[in-house]
N, C-alpha and C positions, 0 to 999 in steps of 0.2 A: 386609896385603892379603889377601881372597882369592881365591884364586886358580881357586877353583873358579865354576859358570856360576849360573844361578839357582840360590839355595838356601831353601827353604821352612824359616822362621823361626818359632819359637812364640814367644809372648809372653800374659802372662796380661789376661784381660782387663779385671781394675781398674785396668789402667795408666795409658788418659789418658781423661781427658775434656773438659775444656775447658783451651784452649793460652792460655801467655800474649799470644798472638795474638789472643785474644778478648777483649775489652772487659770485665771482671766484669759483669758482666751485658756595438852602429856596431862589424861588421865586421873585424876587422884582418887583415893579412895573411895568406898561410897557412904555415907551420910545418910541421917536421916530423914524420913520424908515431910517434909513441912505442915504446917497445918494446913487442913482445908478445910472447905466449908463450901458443900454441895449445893449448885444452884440448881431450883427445879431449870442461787446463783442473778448477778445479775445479767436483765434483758439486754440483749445485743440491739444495736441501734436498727430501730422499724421492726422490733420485737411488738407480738399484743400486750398490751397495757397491765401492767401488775402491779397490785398494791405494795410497793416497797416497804413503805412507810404511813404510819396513822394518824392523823392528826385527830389527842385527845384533851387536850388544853382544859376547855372548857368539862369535858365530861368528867375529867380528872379533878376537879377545882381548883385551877390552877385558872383564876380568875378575875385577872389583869388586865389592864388596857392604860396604855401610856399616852401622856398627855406632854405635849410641847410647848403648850401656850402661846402660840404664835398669833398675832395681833396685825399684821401686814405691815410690822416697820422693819420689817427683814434681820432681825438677830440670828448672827452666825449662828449658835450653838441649836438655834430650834432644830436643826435638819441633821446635827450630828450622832446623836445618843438615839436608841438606849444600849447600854450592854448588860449583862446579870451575869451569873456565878455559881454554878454548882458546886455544894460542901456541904458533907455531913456533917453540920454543926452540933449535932447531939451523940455521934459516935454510936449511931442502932445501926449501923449495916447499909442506908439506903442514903442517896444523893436528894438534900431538899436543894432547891433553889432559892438563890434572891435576885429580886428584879427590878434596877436602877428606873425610879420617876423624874420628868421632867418637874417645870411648876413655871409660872410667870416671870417675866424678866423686867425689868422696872418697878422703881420703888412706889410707883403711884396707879401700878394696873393690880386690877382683881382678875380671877376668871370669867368673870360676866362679860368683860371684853377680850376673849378669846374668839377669834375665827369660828373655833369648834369648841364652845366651853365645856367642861365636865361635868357628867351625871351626878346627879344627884348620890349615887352612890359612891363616888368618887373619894378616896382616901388621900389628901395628898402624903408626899415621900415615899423614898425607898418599902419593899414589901419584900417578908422573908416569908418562904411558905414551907410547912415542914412535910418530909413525904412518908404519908402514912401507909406505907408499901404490907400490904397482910401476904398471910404464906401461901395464898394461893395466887400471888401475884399482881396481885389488884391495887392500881396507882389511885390512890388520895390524896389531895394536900390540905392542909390547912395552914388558912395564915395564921401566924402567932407571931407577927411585928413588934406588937406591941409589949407583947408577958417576955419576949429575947430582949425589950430595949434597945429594939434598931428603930430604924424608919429613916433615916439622914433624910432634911426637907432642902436641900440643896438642890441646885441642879444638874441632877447625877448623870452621869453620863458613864465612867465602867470602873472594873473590882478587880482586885485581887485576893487570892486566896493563899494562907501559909501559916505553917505556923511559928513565928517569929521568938515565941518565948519554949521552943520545944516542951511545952506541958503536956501532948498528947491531941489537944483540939486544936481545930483548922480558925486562923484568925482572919479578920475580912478587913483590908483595905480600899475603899470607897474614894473614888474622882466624882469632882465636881466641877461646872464651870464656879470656880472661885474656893473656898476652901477643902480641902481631901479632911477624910475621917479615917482614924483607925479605930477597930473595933476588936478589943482584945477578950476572947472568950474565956469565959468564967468556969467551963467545967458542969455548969450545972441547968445550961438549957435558956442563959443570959449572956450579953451582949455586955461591955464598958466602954464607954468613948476613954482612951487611953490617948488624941491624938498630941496634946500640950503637954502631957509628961514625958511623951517619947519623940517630940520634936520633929514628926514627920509631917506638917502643915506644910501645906505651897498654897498660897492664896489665888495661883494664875488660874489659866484654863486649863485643866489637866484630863488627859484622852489615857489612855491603854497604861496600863501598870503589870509591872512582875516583883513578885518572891525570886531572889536567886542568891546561893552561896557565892560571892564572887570570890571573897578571900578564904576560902576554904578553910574556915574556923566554928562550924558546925551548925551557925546558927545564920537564919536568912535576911538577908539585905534587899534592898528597896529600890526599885528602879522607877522612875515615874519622869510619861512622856507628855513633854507642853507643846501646846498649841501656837498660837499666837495671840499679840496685848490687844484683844479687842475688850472694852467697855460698853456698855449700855449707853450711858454719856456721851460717846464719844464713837457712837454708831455711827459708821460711813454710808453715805448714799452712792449707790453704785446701777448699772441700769445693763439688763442685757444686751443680745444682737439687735433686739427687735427696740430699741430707745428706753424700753417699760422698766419700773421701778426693779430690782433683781437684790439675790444676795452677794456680797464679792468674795472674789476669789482670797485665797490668800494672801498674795502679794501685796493686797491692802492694807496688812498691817505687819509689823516686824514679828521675826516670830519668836518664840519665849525658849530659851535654854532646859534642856532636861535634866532631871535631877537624882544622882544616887543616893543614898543613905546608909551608910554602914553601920550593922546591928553590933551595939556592947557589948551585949550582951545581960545588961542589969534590967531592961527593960526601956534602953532609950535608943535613938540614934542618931548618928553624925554627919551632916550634909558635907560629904568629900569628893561634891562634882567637880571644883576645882584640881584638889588634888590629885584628884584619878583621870584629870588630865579630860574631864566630858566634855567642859565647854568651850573646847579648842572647834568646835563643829557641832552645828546644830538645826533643824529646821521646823517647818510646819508641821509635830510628830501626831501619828495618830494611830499606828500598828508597833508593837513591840516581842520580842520573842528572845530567849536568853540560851544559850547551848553551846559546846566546845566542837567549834567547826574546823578548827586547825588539827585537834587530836592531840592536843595536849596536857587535857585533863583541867581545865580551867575553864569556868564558864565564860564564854563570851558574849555578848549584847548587840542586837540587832533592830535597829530602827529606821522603820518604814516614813516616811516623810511627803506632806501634798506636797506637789508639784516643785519638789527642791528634791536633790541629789540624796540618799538615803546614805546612813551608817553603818559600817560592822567595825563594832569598838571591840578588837581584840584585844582580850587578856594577855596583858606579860607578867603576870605572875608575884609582882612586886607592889601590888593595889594599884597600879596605873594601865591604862590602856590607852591602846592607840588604833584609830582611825584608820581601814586599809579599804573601807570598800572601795573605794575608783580601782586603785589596782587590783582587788580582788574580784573586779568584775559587777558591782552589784550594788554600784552607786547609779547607775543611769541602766539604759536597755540597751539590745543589739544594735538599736540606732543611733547611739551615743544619747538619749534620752532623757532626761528628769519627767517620769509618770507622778500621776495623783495618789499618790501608794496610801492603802487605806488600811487594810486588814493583812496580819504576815503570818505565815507558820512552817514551820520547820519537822523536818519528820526524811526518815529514811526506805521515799519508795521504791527505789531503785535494787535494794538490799546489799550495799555493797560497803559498809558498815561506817558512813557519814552522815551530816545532818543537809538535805537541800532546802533552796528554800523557794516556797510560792508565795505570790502576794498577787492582792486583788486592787484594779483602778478603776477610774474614768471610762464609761463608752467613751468608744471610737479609738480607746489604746486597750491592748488585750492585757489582761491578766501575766503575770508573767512567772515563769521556771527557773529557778538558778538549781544549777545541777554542781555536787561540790566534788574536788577531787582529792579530798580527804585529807585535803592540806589548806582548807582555806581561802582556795583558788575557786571560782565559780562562773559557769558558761550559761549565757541564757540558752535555753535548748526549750524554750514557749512551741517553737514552731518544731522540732526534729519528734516532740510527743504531741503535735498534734493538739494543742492547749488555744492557741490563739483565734481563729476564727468564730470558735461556739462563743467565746467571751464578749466578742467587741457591742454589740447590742445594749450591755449592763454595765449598769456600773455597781461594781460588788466591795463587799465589807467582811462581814464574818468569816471565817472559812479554818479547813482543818484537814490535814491527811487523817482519815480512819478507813477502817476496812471495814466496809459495810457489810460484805456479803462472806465475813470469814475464811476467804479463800489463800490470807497470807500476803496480798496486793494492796495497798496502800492505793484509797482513793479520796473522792474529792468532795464534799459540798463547800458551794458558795452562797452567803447571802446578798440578793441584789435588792438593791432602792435606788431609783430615781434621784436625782439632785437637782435636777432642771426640768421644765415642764415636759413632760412625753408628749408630743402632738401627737398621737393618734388619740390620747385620752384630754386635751384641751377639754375644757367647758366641764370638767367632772370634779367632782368639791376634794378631791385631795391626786391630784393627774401625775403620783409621782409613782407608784405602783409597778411593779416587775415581777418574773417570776425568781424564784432561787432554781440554783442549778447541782445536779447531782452527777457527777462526771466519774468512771465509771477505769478503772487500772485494767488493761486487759491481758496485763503481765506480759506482754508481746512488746513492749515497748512504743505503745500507744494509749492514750485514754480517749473513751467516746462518750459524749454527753447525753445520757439517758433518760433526761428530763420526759420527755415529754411521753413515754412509754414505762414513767416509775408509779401514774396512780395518782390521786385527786390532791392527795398531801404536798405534791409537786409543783400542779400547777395551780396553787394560789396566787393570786398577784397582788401582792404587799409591799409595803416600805420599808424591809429589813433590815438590819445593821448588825447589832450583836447576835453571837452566834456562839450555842457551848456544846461541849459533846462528852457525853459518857452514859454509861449502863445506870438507865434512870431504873428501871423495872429488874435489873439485876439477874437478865434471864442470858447472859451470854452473848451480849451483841450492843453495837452500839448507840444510843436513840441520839436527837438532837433538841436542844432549847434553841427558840429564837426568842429574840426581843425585834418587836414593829417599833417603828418609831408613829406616833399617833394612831395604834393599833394595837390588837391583842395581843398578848405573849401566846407562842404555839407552841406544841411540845407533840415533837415528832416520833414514834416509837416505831420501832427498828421491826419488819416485818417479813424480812430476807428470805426468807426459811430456807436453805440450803441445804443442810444436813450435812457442814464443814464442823470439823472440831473446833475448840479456842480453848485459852487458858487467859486468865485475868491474875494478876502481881499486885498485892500491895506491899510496898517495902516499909518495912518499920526500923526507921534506927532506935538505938537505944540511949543514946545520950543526946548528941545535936541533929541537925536535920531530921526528923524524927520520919518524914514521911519521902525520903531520899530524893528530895527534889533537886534534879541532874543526871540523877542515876544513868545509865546505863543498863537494858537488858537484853539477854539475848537467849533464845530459843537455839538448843544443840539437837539435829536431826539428822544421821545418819544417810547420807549422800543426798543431802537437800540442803538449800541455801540455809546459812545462819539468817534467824529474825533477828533485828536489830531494831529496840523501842526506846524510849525515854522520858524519864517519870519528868511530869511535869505537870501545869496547871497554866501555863502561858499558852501566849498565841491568839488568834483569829484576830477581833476587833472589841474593845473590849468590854472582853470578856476572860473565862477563870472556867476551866476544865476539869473532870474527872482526874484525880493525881493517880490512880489506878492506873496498873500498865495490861493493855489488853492486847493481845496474838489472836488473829486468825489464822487457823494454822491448815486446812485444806480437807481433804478425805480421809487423810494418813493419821491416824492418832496418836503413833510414838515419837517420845522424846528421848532423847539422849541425856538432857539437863536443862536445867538453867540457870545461867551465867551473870550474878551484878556485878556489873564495876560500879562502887560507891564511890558518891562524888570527892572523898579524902585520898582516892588513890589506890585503895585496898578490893580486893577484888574475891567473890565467892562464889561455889558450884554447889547447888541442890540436882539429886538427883531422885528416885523415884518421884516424880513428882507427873500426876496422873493429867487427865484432862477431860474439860465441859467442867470446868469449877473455878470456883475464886480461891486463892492460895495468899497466905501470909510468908514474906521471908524476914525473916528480923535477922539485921545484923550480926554477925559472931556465931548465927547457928548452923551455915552452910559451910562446908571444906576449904580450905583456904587455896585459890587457884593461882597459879605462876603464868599461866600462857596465855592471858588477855591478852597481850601488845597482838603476838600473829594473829588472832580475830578478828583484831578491832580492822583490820582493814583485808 
């Protein structure tokens, strides 16, 4: 790790130019009120400039800086990572992070022949940092890597968060270029590599990963997205527009099958990509996101793919799935397309009680919308909300529907990095720098990109990638982690001040899924749209989310209820349940509801 705050990094500038990210070329009763636990608008485009958001990273110690080790022989993976993970790994109430390290690539280079070698204060591996959140609000981290038993010295690139053995704590699955780690929590503030007893190892390149129930038997299963077979040995020399030494696209190499895992339950699991029918289609994966897009109560699997046609492996119900994105719309673009699809995520802005989906690519192709009609059917509609021109400049990664500004509108950041050199920054020791973008729901069935009127936290220009988002500060709103790729971790803190209500959801099962990841919730409001959220921990790039379900819910402070469908099928109403607090529902203790089906859509 290091240890120190921002550190100004040289690196030469025939390092990258094009990334393998780019393409070569009825009422019921009422119920108790659950527990709670009291927590102490945006600018319209050519608004004056407001601090949205804070960047406290370093003032926080939260003091990181990721290294690539890039040496000028152009290894795919230097330019792909980093991603991290929010999870309360000690169960106090507050979201620490961890934060995926690269390290050297070849068996006979040191750091010293790094481009940009690392400080002397530099830690190699993985860094968990715990957040020492005090009651008057005030974010601390401290690393404890070492006393948890993490650190994975691999070359990390992103996580998952679940908890696989439902004991109560969140367990961390860890991608590498080349072997994954599972890291099974102990309960007591420790870390076990558990990955050779529970047989979840994939020695390829492995990008974005999810926790998801697919067969709805209580306990989570393993989805993990590969890249393609490049080796170190057997690095391809590839060369841009301009003749000069470059990184290659994908196509340069075959790409590596993705793989599921089915949890036993005993503490091991069973690679059933075969028979769950996965490796009938496959590509260059590198965004993932899990969710019942049909409405059929079964999670489905959604992966994002470079520059090859993307998957939606719908669930049939009988541990197999089948492949519909072409006809579901969302294997290519409006132009019959295969994009650079990098980072995906799913979320219902719309409110109209389905999952749609965004994903981020390549400049010069926009970002793109798939709007779902509640049957698994999906329209790109990039352009009908106004998505596509603010994007074509970036090329983005991280990203996530949340509601920044608590108004009940699902909005947007992205994180952008360069993948090929930026000419306007030619000659500058790392020329791959962009800004992130904050784009802004304006419940009109438009969004506007606010960047550049949201405040100094905005426009930093960095090489972002991973991207995670939850209530770090725990004050009602939502902040953002980023991970730089050859740059500091940022840690974005939510500065909206609207004066909207919100309510925050953690669902607790009691036997399996413990922390109802799939769930379904929803916000009942008396002649106002049903909310419609979903507990989860996937999505962006990878990266691993707050499993917390958060509502912004507007001016209006009352609620009628609130509705889970548990991912088993079974369905519950809490009602007096107040707001501006964090609230527990645990399974079996809310009413038991019959009229989910008419909600859900």
């Amino acid at each position: 790790m290091r240890r120190a705050g921002l550190i100004k990094l040289p690196l030469a500038a025939c390092l990258l130019a094009l990334t393998a990210c780019e393409s070569a070329e009825d009422t019921p009763a009422q119920t108790p009120a659950p527990e709670h636990e009291t927590a102490p608008t945006a600018q319209p485009a050519g608004a004056a400039v407001t601090d949205l958001f804070r960047e406290v990273a370093a003032a926080a110690g939260l003091g990181f800086v990721h290294f690539n080790g890039a040496t000028g022989e152009y290894y795919q993976p230097e330019i792909f990572g980093p991603g991290l993970a929010l999870l309360d790994y000690d169960s106090d109430g507050d979201l620490d992070i961890y934060l995926l390290q690269g390290s050297m690539l070849g068996s006979d280079s040191s750091p010293a022949e790094a481009l940009f070698p690392p400080p002397a204060t530099h830690w190699p591996g993985d860094r968990l940092f715990r957040n020492d959140l005090d009651t008057a609000g005030t974010l601390k981290f401290t690393d404890v890597t070492e006393q948890a038993g993490l650190g994975s010295t691999g070359y990390g690139q992103g996580a998952a968060v679940g908890d696989y053995d439902n004991d109560g704590d969140p367990d961390l699955y860890v991608t590498n270029f080349g072997s994954n780690v599972l890291y099974r929590n102990n309960g007591d503030g420790t870390f076990s590599d558990i990955t050779a007893s529970a047989g979840v190892d994939d020695p390829n390149w492995s990008t974005s990963t999810a926790f998801t129930d697919y067969d709805r038997d209580g306990d989570m299963d393993l989805f993990v997205a590969n890249y393609v077979q490049f080796t170190v040995k057997a690095n391809k020399r590839c060369a841009g527009a301009d003749g000069k030494p470059d990184y290659c696209g994908p196509q340069a190499y075959d790409a590596v099958r993705d793989r599921l895992f089915r949890n036993d339950g005993d503490g091991r699991f069973t690679d059933v990509t075969t028979a769950a029918g996965l490796d009938i289609a496959f590509g260059p994966g590198l965004g993932v996101t899990c969710a019942d897009f049909n409405g059929d109560g079964w999670q489905d699997i959604y992966v994002a793919n470079d520059g090859a046609e993307n998957q939606l492996w719908l669930n049939l119900g009988n541990g197999r799935f089948e492949n519909t994105a072409l006809m579901a719309g969302v294997a290519i673009n409006a132009y019959g397309k295969p994009e650079a699809s990098m980072g995906v995520t799913a979320g219902d802005f719309d409110n109209d009680g389905d999952e749609d989906l965004f994903m981020t690519h390549l400049d010069r192709e926009t970002n793109t919308l798939y709007l779902n009609d509640g049957m698994g059917n999906f329209l790109d509609a990039t352009d009908r909300y106004k998505l596509g021109r603010s994007s074509l400049p970036y090329t983005g990664f991280g990203s996530e529907w949340f509601d920044m500004d608590n108004d009940g509108n699902l909005d947007l950041f992205v994180a952008n990095g360069a993948v090929k050199i930026e000419e306007t920054l030619r000659g500058q020791p790392f020329p791959y720098q962009e800004i992130n973008q904050l784009i802004r729901n304006d419940g009109a069935g438009a969004f506007v990109d606010i960047t550049s009127t949201a405040g100094p936290a905005m426009a930093l220009q960095e090489v972002s990638r991973g991207a995670a988002f939850g209530d770090i500060d725990n004050d009602g709103d939502i902040d953002i982690a980023v991970a730089n790729n050859s740059g500091p971790a940022r840690l974005l803190l939510n500065e909206a001040t609207t004066g909207n209500h919100w309510l925050t959801v953690r669902l607790q099962g009691t036997r399996g899924n413990r922390d109802g990841i799939g769930a379904r919730v929803a916000i009942l409001r008396d002649g106002r749209p049903i909310l419609w959220r979903r507990a989860h921990t996937d999505g962006s790039y990878l990266s691993a989310n707050d499993p917390r379900v958060h509502f912004g819910l507007g001016k209006e402070a009352g609620l009628d209820g609130v509705l889970v469908n548990w991912p088993d099928g079974s369905s519950e109403i809490w009602r007096n349940v107040g707001t501006d607090r964090f609230v527990t529902l645990t399974k079996g203790s809310g009413q038991p509801w019959a009229g989910e089906t008419a909600l859900r859509r």
